[in-house]
Every structure is written in C-alpha cells, then in structure tokens.
Z-matrix of the N, CA and C atoms (Angstrom, degrees):
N
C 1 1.441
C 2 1.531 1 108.62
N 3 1.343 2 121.87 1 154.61
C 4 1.141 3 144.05 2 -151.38
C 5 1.895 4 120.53 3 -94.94
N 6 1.497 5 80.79 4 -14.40
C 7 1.759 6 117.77 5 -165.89
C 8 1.547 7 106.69 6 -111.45
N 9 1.154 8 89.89 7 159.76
C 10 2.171 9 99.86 8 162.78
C 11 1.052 10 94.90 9 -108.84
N 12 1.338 11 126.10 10 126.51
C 13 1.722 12 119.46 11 155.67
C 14 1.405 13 115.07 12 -118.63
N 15 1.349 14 122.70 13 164.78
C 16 1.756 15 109.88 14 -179.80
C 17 1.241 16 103.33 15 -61.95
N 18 1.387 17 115.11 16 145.29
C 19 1.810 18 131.83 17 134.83
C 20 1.222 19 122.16 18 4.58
N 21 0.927 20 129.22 19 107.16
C 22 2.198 21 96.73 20 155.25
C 23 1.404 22 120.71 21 -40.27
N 24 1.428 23 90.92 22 -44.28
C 25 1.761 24 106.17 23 -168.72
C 26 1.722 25 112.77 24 -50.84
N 27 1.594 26 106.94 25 -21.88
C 28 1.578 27 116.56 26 -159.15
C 29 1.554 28 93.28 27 -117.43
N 30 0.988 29 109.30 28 -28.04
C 31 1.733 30 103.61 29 -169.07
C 32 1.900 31 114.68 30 -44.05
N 33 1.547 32 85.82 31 149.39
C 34 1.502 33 77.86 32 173.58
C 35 1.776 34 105.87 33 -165.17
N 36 1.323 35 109.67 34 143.13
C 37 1.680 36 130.09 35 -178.89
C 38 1.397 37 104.07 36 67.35
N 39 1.211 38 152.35 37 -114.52
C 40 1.554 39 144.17 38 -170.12
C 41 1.399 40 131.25 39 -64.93
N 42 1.726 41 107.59 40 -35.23
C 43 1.234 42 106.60 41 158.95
C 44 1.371 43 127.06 42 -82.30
N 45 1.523 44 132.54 43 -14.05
C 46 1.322 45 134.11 44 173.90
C 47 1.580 46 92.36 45 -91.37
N 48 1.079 47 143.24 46 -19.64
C 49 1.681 48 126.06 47 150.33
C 50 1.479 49 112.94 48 -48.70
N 51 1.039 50 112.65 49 -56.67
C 52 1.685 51 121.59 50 -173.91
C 53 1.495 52 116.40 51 -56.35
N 54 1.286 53 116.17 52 -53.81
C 55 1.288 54 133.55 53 175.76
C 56 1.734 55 123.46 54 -51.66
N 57 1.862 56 107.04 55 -37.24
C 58 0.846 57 112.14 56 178.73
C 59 1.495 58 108.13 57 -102.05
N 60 1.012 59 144.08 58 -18.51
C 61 1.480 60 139.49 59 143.07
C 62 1.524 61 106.59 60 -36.89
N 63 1.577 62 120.29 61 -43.80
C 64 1.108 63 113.98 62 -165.76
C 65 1.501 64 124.36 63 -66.39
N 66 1.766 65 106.69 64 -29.10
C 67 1.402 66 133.87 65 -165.54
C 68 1.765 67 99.41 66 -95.48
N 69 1.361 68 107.32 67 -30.18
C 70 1.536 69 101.59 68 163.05
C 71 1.710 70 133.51 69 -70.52
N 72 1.520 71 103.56 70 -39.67
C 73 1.153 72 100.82 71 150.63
C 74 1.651 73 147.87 72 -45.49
N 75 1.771 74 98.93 73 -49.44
C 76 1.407 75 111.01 74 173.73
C 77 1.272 76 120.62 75 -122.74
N 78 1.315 77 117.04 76 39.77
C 79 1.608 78 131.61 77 173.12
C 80 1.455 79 96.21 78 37.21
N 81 1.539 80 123.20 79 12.55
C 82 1.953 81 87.98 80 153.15
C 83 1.991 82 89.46 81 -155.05
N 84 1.270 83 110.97 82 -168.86
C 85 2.140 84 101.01 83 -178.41
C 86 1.743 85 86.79 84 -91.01
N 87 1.315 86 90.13 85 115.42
C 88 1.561 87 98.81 86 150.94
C 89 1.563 88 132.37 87 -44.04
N 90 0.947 89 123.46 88 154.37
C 91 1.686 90 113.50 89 179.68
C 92 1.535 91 122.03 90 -50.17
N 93 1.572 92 100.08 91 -47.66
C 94 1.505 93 139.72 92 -149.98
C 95 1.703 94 85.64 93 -74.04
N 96 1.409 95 109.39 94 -54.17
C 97 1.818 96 116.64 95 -171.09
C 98 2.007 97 89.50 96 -27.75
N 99 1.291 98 118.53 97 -96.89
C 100 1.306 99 114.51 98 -158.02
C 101 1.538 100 114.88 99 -34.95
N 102 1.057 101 128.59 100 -18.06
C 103 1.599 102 139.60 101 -168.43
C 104 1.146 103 105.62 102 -66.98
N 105 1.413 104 104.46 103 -44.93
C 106 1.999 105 95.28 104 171.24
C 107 1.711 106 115.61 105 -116.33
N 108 1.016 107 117.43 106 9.39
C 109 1.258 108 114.49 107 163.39
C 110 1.509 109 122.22 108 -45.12
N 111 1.581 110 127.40 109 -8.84
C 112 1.028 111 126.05 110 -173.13
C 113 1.469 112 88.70 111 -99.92
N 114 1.022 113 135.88 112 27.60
C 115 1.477 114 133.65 113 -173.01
C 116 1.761 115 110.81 114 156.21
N 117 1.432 116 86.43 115 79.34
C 118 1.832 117 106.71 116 -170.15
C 119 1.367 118 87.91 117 -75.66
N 120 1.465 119 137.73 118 -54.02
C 121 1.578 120 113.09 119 -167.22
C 122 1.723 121 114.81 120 -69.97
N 123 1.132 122 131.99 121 -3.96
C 124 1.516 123 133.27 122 166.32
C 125 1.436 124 86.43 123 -85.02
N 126 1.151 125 147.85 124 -40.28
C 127 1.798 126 117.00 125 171.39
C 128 1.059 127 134.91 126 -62.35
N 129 1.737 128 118.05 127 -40.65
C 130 1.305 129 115.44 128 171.74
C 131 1.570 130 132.70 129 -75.37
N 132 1.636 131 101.76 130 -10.01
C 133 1.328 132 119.98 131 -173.11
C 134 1.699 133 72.97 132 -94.08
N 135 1.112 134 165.07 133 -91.71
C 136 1.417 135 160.09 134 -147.76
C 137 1.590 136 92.49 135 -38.65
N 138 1.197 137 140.53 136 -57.48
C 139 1.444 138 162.95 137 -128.16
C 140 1.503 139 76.91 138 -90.85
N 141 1.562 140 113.83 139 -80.90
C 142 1.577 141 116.97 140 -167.60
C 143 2.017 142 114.82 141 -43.51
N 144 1.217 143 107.45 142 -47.79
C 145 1.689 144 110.97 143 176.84
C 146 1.492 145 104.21 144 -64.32
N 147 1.134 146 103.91 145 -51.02
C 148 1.952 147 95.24 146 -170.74
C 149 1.839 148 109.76 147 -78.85
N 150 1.054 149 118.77 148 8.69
C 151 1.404 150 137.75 149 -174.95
C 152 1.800 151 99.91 150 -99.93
N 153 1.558 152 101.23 151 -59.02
C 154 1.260 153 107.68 152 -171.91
C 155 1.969 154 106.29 153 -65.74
N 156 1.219 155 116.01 154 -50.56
C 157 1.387 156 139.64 155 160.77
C 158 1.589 157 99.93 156 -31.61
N 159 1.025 158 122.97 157 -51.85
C 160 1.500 159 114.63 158 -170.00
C 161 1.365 160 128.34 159 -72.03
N 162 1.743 161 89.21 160 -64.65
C 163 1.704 162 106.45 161 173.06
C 164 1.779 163 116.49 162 -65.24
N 165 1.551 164 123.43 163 -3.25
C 166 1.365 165 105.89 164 144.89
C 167 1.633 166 123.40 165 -89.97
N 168 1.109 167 116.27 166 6.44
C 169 1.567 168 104.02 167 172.71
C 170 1.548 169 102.86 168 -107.27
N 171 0.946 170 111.97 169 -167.95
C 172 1.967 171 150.58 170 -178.68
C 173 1.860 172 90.51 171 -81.02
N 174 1.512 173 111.14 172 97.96
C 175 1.325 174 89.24 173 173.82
C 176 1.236 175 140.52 174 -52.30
N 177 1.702 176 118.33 175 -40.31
C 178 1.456 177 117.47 176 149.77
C 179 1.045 178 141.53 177 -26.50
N 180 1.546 179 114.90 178 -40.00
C 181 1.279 180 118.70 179 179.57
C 182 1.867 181 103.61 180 -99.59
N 183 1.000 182 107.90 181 -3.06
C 184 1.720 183 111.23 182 165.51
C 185 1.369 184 90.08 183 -78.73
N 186 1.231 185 138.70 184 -73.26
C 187 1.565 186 128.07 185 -176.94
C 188 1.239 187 129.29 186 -32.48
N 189 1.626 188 105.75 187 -56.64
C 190 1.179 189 110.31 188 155.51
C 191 1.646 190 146.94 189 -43.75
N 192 1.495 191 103.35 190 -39.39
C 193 1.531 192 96.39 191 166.81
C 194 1.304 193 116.43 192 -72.29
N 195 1.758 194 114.95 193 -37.87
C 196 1.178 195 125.42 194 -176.81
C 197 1.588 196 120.06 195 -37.90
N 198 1.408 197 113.50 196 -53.95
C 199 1.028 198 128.58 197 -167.80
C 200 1.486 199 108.46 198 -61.19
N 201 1.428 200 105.26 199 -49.97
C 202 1.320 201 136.44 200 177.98
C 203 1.972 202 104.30 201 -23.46
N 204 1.703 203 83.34 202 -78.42
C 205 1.188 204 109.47 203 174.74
C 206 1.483 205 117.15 204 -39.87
N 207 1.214 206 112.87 205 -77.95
C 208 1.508 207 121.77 206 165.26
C 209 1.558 208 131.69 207 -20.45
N 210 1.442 209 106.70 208 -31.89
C 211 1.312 210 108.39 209 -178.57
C 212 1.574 211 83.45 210 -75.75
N 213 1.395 212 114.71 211 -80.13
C 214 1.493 213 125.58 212 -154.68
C 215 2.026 214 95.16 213 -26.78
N 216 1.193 215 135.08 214 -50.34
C 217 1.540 216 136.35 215 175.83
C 218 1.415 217 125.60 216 -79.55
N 219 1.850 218 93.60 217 1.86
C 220 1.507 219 89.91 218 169.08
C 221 1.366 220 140.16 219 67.89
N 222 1.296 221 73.11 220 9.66
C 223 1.383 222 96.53 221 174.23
C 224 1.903 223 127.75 222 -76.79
N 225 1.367 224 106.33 223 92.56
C 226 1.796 225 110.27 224 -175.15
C 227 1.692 226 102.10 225 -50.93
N 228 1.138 227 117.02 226 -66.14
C 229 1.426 228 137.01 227 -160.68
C 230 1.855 229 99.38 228 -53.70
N 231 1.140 230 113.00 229 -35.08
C 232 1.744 231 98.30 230 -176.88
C 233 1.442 232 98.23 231 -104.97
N 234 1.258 233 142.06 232 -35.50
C 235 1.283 234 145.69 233 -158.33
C 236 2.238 235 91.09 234 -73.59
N 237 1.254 236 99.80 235 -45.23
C 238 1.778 237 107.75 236 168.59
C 239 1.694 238 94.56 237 -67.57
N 240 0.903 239 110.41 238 -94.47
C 241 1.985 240 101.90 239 -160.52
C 242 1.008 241 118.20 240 -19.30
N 243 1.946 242 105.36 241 -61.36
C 244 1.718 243 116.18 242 171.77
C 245 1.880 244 117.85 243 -44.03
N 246 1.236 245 110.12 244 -19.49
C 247 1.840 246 100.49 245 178.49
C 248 0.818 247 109.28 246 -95.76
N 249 1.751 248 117.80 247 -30.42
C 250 1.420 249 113.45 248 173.31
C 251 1.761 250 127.28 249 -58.00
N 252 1.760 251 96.53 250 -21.73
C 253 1.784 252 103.01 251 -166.56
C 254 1.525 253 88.91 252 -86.63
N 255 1.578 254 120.44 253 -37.07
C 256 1.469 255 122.18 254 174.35
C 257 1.486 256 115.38 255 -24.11
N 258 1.800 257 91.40 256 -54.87
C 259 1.461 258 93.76 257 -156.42
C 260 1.569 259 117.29 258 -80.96
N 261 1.634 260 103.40 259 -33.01
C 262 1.335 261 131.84 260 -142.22
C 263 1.931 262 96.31 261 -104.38
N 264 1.503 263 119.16 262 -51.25
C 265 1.210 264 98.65 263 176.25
C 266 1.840 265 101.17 264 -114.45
N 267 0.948 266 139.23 265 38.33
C 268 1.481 267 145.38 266 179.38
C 269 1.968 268 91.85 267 -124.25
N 270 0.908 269 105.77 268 -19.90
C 271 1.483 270 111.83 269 -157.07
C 272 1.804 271 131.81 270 51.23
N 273 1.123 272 106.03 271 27.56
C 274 1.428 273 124.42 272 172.86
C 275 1.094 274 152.00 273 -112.72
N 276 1.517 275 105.01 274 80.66
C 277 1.509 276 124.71 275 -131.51
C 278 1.853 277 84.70 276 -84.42
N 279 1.274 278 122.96 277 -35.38
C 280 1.465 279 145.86 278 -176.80
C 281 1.933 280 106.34 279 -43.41
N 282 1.405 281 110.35 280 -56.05
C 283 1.166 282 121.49 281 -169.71
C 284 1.355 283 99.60 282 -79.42
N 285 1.239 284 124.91 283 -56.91
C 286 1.253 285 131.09 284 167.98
C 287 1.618 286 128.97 285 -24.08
N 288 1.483 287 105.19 286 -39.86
C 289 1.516 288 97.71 287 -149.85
C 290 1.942 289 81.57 288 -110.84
N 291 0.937 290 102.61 289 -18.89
C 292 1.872 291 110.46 290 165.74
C 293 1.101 292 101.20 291 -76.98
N 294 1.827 293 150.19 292 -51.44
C 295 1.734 294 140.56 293 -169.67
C 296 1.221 295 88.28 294 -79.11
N 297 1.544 296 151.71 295 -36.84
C 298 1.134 297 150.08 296 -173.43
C 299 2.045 298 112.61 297 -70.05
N 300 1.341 299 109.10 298 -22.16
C 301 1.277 300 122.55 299 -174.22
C 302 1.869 301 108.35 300 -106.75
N 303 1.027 302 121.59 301 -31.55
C 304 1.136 303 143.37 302 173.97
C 305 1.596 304 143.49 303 -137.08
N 306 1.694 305 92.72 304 60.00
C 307 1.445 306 93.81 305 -160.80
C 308 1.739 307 122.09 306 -69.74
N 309 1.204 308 115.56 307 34.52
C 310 1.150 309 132.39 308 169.06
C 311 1.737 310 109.64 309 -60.67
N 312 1.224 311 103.98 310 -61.35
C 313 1.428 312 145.06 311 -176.08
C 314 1.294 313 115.46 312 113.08
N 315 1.370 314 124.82 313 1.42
C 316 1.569 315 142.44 314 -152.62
C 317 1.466 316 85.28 315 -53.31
N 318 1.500 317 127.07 316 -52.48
C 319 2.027 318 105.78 317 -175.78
C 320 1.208 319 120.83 318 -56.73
N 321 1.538 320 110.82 319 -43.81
C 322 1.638 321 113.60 320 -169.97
C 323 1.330 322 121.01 321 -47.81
N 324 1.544 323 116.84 322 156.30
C 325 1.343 324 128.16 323 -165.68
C 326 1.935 325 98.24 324 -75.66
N 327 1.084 326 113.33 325 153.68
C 328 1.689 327 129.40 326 -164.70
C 329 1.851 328 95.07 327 -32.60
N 330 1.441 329 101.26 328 -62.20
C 331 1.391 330 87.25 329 -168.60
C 332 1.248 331 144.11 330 -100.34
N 333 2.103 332 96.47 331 8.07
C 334 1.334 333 85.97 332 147.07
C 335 1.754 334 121.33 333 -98.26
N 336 1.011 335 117.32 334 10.16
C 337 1.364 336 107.94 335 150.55
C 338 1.460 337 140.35 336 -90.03
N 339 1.113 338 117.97 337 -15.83
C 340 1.976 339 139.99 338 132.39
C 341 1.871 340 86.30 339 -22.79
N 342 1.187 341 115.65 340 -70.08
C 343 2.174 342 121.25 341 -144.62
C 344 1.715 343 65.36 342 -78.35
N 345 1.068 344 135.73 343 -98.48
C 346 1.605 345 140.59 344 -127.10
C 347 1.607 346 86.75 345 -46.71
N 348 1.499 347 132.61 346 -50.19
C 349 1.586 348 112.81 347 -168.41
C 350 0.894 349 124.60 348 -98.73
N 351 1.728 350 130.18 349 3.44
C 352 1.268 351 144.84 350 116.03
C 353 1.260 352 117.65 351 9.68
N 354 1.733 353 91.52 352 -84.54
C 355 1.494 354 133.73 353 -145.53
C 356 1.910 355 100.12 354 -70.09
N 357 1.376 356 107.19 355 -54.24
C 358 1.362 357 141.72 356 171.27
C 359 1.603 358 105.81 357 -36.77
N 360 1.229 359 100.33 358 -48.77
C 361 1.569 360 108.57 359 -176.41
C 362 1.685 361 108.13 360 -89.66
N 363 1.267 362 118.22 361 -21.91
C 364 1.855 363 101.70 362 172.92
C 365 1.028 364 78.91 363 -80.93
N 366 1.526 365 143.25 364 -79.26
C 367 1.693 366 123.26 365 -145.99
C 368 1.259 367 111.27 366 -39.53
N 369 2.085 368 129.91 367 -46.94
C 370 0.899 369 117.46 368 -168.88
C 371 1.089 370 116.72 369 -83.00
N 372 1.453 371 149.36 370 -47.43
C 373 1.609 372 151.80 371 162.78
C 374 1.158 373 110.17 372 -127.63
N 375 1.466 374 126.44 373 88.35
C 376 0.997 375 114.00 374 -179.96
C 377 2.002 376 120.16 375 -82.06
N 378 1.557 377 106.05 376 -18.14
C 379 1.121 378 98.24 377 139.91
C 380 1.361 379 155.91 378 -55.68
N 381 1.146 380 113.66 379 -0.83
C 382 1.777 381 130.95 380 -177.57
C 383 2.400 382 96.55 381 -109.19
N 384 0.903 383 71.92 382 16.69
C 385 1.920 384 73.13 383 -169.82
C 386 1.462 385 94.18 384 -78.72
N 387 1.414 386 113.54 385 135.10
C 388 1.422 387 103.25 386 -175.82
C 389 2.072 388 95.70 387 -125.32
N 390 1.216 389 104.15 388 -165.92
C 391 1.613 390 93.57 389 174.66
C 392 1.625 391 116.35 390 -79.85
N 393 1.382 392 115.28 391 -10.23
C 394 1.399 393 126.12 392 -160.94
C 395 1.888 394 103.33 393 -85.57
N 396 1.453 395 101.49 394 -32.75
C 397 1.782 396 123.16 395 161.19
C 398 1.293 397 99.68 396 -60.61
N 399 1.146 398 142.41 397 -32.14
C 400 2.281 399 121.23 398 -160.28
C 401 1.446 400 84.82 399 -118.18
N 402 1.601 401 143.16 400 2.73
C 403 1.460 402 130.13 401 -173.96
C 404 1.280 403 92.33 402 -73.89
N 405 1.864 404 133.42 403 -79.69
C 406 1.423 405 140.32 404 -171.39
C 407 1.641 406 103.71 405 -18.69
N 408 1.335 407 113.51 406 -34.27
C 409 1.686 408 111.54 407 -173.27
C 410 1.445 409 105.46 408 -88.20
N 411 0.889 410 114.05 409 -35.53
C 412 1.770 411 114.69 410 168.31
C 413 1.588 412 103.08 411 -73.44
N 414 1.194 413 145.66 412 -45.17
C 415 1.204 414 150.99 413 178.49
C 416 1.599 415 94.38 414 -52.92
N 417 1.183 416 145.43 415 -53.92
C 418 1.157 417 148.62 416 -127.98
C 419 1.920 418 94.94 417 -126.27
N 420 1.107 419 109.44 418 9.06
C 421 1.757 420 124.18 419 171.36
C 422 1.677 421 138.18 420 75.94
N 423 1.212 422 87.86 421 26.84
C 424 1.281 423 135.04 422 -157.12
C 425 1.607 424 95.44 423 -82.47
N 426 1.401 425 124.76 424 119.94
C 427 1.905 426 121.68 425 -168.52
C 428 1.828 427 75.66 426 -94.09
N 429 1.446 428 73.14 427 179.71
C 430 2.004 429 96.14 428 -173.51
C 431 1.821 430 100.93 429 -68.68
N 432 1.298 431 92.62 430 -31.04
C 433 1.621 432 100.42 431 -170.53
C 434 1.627 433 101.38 432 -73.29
N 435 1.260 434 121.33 433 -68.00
C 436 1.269 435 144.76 434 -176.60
C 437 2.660 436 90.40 435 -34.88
N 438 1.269 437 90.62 436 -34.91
C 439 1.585 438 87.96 437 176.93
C 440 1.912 439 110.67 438 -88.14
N 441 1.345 440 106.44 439 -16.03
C 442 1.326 441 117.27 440 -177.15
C 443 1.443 442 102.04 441 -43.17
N 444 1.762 443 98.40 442 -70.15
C 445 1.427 444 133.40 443 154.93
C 446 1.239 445 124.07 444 -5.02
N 447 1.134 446 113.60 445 -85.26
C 448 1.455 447 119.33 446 171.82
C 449 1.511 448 120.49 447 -35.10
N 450 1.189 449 106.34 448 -55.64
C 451 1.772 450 124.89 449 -171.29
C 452 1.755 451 96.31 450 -61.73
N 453 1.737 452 124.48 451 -72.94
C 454 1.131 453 118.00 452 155.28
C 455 1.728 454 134.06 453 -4.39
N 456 1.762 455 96.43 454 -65.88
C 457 1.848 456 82.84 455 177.89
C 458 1.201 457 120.48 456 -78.93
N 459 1.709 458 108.32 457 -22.03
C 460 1.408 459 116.09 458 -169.36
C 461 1.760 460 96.81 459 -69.31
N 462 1.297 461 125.37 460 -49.08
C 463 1.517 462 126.19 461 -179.40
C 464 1.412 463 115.02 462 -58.46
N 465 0.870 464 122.09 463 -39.63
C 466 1.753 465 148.22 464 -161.24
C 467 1.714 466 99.00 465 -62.20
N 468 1.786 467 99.35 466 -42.69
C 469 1.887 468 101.77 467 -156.96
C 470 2.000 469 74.93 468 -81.64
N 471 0.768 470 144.16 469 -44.73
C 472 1.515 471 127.18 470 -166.69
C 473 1.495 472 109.41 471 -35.09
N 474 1.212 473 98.92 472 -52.99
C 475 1.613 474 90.92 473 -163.69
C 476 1.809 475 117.57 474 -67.71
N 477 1.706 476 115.14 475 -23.14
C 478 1.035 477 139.28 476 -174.46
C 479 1.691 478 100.30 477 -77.02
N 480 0.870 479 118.04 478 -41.95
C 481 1.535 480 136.84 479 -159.76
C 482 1.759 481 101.14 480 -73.69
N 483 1.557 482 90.49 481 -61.43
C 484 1.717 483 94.33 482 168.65
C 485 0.799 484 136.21 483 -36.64
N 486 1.238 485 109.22 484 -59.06
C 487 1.991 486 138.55 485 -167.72
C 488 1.556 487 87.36 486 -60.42
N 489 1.033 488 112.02 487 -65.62
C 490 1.562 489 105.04 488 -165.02
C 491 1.748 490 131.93 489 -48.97
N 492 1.506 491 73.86 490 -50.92
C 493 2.181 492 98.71 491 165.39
C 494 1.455 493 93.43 492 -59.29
N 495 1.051 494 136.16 493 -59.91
C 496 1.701 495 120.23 494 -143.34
C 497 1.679 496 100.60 495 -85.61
N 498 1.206 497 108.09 496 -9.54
C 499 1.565 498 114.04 497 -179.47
C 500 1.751 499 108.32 498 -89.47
N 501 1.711 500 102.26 499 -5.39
C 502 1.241 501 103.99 500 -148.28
C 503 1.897 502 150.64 501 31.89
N 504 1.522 503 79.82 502 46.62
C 505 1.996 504 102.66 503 -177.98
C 506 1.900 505 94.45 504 -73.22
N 507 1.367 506 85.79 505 130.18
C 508 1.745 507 93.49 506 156.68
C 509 1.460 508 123.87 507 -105.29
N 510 1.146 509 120.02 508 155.48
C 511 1.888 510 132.97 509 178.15
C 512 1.732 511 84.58 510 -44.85
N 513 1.039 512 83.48 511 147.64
C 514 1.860 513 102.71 512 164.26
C 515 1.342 514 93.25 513 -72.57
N 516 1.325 515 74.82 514 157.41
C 517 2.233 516 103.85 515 162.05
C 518 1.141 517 101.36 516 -67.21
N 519 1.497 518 122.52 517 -80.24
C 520 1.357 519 114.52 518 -166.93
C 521 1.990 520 122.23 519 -42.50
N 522 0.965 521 112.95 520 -39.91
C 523 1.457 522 123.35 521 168.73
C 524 1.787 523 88.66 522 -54.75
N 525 1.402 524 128.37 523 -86.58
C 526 1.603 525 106.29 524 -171.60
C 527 1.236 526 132.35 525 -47.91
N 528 1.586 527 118.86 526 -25.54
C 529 1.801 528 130.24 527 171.14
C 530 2.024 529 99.60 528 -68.81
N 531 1.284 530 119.08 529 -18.27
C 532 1.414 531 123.06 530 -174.72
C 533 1.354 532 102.73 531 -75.90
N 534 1.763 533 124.43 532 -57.28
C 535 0.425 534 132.97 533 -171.93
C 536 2.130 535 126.87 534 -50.84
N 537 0.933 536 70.01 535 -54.61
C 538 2.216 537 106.58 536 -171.19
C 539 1.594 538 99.29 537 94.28
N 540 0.952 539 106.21 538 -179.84
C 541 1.535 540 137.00 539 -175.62
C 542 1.404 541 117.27 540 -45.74
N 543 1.615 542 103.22 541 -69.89
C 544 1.940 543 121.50 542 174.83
C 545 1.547 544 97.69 543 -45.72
N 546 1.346 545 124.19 544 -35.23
C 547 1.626 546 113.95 545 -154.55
C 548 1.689 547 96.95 546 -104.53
N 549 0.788 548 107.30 547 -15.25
C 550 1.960 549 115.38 548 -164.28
C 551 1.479 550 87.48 549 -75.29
N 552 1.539 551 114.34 550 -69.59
C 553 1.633 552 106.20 551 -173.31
C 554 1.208 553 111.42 552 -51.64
N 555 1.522 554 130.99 553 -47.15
C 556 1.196 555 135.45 554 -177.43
C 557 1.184 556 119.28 555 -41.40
N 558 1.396 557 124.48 556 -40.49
C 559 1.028 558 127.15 557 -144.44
C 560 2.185 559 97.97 558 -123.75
N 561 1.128 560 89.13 559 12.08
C 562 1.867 561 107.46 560 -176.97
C 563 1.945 562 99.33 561 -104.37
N 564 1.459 563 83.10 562 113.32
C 565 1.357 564 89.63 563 -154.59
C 566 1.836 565 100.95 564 -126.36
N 567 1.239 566 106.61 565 12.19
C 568 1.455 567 111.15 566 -151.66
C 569 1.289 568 108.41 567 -171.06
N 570 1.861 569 111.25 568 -130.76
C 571 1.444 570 107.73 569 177.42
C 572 1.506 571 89.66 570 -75.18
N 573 1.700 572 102.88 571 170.67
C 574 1.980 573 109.62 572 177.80
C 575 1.896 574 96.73 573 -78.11
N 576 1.146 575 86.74 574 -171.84
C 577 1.624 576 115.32 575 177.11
C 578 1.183 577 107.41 576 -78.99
N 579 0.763 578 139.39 577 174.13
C 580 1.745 579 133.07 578 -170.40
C 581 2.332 580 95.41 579 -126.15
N 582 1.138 581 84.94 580 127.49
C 583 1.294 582 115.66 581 -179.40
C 584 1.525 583 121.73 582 -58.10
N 585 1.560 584 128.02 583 124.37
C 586 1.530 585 108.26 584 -176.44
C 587 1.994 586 112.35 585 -44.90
C-alpha cells in the first residue's frame, strides 16, 4: 500500500472499531481494512450504501453485476471477493467458475447475461447508454426498479474499486488460496493478489 495507516496492534477508538468489524467479518484484517483507516467514517458510510445497494436486490444478481463491473475497473481485489461470495454465500460454485472462465457472460442463462452486459456497459460508458441497452433487461423480466439495481451496484463498485487501486491495496492471499490457481488468474484482472 501506498499509505501509512495505523497498526491493528496500535489502533484505537474509530479505527480499532473498523478494523475489528473488519476481522470479524472475514476471520482475518483484510487488505482494504488499513486503506481507510485514515478516514473510518468514509468506510462505514461506503459500508452503509453498498449494504443498502445489496440487500434490495437478488444477491446473485448483486454479485453478478458487481463482478461485472469490477472487471470493466480492473479491479482484481473485488472481481476475486465478488466470485468468492458467488460461490461461497450465493452457493454457486457453477456460475462462478463459467463468469470466472468467460467473462463475456456468453454461457450464462439470458438473464444473467442481460445484468453482466448491462452492468459492463454502465462501468464502461455509461454515458453512451441509450434505451435500446436497459430493453434486453426488460425483455428478460426485469421491473424498472429491479434495473435501478443493477446500475446502483454496478456504479457503487467504482468508487470502492478506485480507492483501493489508487492506494495501491492488493486482494488478500487468503481470497487467492480460496480461490485455487485456475480461478486466481482468471479472476486477476489488475494489480495481482498479494503473495504469502
């Protein structure tokens, strides 16, 4: 990383809140944890939108755009977490290791490939989006809201995605040892995984 941030070992009052939320979540400190420790309330307010963003959609298909998104920013570190939650709390190790092999979406079933080239297209211009881009998602049964959605997580991972790159944070190890090998490159889209 690109930054000094406190310790765990030293932290104390907002950032040793943050840190240890962080280690409760993923049984060890994520990379990303020190990245905003220099500004714990821009994490949890990040935490609260992409929280709120989630739990109104289809988590699958929150993964799904996510990932989506993530590639287009190049992002290694979310495009890895996001396959891992695919697989691990979506339970779909199937979709996963196919968006991980072909991130086109060209295998996926109609509508999650409608969300993946959707999704693909706000990250990539979302100014060039015309109405003829959000029809396939209405074609595919998709309410106006249910597209709100999409645009939301797909916009949402930019700002997350950044912070991390410009801080230069890498994916954890454990996220690449989760992964294995076939899926780690696959899914290395940017900076690498960070090395034991």
């Amino acid at each position: 990383m690109f930054i000094d941030a406190p310790d765990e070992s030293e932290a104390t009052g907002d950032v040793a809140e943050w840190y240890a939320r962080q280690r409760r979540s993923w049984g060890y400190l994520p990379n990303y944890a020190p990245a905003f420790a220099l500004r714990p309330d821009v994490a949890e307010a990040w935490a609260g939108l992409n929280g709120t963003i989630g739990r109104n959609m289809d988590r699958r298909r929150f993964e799904l755009a996510t990932i989506a998104a993530a590639r287009v920013y190049r992002s290694t570190y979310c495009v890895a977490a996001h396959s891992k939650f695919l697989r691990d709390d979506c339970g779909d190790e199937k979709t996963m290791l196919a968006f991980a092999a072909d991130p086109s979406g060209e295998t996926l079933d109609a509508t999650d490939r409608a969300v993946v080239e959707f999704a693909t297209k706000v990250a990539r211009d979302a100014a060039s989006i015309e109405d003829t881009d959000v029809q396939p998602l209405r074609d595919a049964g998709l309410s106006d809201t249910e597209i709100v959605d999409v645009v939301l997580a797909a916009s949402a991972r930019s700002f997350f995605t950044k912070v991390l790159d410009a801080l230069g944070v890498q994916a954890d190890v454990e996220l690449g040892e989760a992964l294995g090998p076939e899926v780690r490159q696959q899914v290395t889209v940017g900076r690498p995984i960070a090395d034991v």
